[in-house]
C-alpha positions in Angstrom: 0.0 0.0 0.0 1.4 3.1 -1.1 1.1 6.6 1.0 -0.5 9.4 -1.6 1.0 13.4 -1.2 -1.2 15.2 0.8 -2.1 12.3 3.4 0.0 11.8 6.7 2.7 9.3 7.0 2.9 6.2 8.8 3.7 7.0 12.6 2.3 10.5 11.9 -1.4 10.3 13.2 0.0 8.3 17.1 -2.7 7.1 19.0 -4.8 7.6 15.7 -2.7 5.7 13.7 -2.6 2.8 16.4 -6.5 2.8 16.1 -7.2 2.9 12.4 -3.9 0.8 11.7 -3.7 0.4 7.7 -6.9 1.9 7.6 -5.7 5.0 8.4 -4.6 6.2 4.6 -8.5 5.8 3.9 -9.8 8.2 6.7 -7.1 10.1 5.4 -8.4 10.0 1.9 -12.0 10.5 3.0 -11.1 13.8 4.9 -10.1 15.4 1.3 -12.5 13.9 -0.8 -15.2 16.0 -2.7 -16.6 13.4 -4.0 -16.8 9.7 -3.0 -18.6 7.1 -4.9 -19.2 4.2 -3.1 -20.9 0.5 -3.5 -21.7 -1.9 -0.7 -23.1 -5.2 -1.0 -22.4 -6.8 2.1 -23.0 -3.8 5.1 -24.3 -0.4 6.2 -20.9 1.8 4.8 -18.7 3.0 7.8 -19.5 6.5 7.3 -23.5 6.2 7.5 -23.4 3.5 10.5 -25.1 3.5 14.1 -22.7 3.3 17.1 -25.0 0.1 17.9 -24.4 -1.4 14.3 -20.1 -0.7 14.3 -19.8 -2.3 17.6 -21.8 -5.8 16.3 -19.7 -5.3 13.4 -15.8 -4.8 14.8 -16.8 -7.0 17.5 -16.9 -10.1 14.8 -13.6 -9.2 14.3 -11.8 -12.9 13.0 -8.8 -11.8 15.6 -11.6 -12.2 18.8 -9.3 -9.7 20.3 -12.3 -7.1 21.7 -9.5 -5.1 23.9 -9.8 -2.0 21.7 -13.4 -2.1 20.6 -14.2 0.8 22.3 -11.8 2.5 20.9 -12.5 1.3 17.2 -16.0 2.4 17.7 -15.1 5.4 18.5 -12.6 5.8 16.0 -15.3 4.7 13.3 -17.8 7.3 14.5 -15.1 10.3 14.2 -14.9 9.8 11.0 -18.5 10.3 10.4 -17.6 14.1 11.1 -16.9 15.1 8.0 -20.2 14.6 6.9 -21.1 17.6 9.4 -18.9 19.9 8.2 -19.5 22.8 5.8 -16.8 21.4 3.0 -18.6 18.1 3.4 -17.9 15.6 0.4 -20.9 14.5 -2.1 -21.6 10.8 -1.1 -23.4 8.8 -3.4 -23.8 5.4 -2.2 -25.0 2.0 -3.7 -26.2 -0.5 -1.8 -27.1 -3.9 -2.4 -30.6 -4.7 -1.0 -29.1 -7.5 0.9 -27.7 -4.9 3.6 -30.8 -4.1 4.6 -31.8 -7.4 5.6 -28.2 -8.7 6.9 -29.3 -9.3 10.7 -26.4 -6.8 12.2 -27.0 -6.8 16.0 -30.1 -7.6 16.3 -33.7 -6.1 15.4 -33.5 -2.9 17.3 -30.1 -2.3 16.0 -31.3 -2.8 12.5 -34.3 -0.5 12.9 -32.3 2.2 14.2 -29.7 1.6 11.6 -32.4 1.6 8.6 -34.4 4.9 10.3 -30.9 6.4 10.2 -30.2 5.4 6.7 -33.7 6.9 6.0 -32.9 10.0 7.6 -29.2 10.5 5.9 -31.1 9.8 2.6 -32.6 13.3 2.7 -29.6 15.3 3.3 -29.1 17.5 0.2 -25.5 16.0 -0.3 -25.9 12.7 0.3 -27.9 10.0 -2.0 -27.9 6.6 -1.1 -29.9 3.9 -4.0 -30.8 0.5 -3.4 -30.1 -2.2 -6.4 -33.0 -4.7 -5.7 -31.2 -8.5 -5.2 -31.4 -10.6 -7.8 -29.8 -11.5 -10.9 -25.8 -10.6 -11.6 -24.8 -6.7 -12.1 -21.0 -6.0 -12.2 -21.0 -4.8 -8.3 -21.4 -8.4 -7.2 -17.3 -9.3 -7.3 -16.6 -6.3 -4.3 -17.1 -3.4 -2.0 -15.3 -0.5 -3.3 -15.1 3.1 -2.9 -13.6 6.1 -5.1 -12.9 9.5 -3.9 -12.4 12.6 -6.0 -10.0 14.7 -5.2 -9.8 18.4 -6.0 -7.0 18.7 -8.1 -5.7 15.4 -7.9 -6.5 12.2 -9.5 -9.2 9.6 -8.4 -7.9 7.1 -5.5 -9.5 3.8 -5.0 -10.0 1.9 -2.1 -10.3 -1.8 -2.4 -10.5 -4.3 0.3 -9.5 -8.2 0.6 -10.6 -10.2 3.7 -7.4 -9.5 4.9 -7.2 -5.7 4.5 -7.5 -2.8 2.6 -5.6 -0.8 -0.1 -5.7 2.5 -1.2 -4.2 3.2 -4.6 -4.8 6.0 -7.3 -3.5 3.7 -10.3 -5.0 4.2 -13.0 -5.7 0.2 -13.7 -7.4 -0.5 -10.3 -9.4 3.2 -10.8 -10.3 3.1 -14.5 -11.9 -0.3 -13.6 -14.0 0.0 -10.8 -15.1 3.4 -11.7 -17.1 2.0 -14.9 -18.4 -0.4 -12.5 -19.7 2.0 -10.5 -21.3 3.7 -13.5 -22.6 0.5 -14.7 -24.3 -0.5 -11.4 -25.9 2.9 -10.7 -28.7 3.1 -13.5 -30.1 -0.5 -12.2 -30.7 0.8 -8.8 -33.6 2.2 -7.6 -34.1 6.2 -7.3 -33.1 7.7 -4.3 -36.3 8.7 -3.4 -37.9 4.8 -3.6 -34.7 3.5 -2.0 -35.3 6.2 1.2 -38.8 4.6 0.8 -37.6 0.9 0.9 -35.5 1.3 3.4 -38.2 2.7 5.7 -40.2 0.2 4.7 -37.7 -2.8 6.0 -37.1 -1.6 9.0 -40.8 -1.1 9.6 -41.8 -4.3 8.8 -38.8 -7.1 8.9 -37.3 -5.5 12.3 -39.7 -4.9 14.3 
């Protein structure tokens, strides 16, 4: 994995760093982003989760270790801040419907995580679309994201089941970006995904 100009260095961040570990380049990268394009088929992105939902999520961690899950929580919801702030990036997110009825946590953590789903959809700078199940599209091989940078090319972020990688090659970029392009017009509008969303955690977690 390869450090980009503009984010920190390795060591840099100190407790930070020891938090995020390799995923620090990718908070890194979110923090400058304008733009970040991002398809999930498996769970709720990081940047749009509950505190409820990330702790049933780092907690399956395949280490067990749960010594720092406090602090990975809260390391996952600080990153949610940029989201708050005035230079906020675009986020434009794709979601498998499969996330949406992935039992994270529990019911009540679902419902909460779906009614704040809901509630993110309607922020002006923010859409999130739901491609229905079914059938093959070119988003079922991974979860990526791409952020776009002001001035700067694209940078990818792609992740194994071991970790992550950030890279702004143009190979890795130029091919997941199509994807992206490719998955978006099968997914429903923003406006019946918000309504979908509701809808499940209404009626399957109750």
């Amino acid at each position: 994995m390869r450090w980009l100009s503009g984010a920190r260095a390795p060591g840099a961040a100190g407790q930070k760093q020891r938090l995020y570990g390799w995923f620090q380049e990718r908070a890194d990268i979110e923090a400058q982003a304008t733009v970040l394009r991002w398809y999930e088929p498996l769970v709720v992105p990081g940047l749009l989760q509950t505190e409820d939902y990330a702790r049933a999520i780092l907690s399956a961690r395949p280490d067990g270790n749960l010594d720092d899950l406090d602090d990975q929580v809260a390391a996952r919801m600080a990153r949610q801040a940029i989201l708050d702030r005035t230079a906020s990036p675009q986020l434009r997110c794709i979601l498998d419907e499969g996330v949406l009825h992935r039992a994270i946590g529990g019911s009540k953590v679902m419902r909460s995580q779906l009614f704040r789903l809901a509630e993110v959809a309607e922020h002006p700078k923010t859409t999130i679309q739901v491609i229905r199940s079914g059938g093959a599209h070119a988003g079922l091989l991974a979860h990526f994201v791409i952020a776009d940078l002001d001035g700067k090319p694209p940078v990818a972020y792609l992740e194994t089941a071991a970790e992550g990688q950030v890279t702004d090659g143009s190979s890795a970029v130029g091919h997941v970006a199509p994807s992206f392009d490719r998955i978006r017009p099968g997914a429903e509008s923003w406006v019946a995904s918000r309504d979908l969303i509701r809808k499940v955690g209404e009626e399957r977690w109750t």
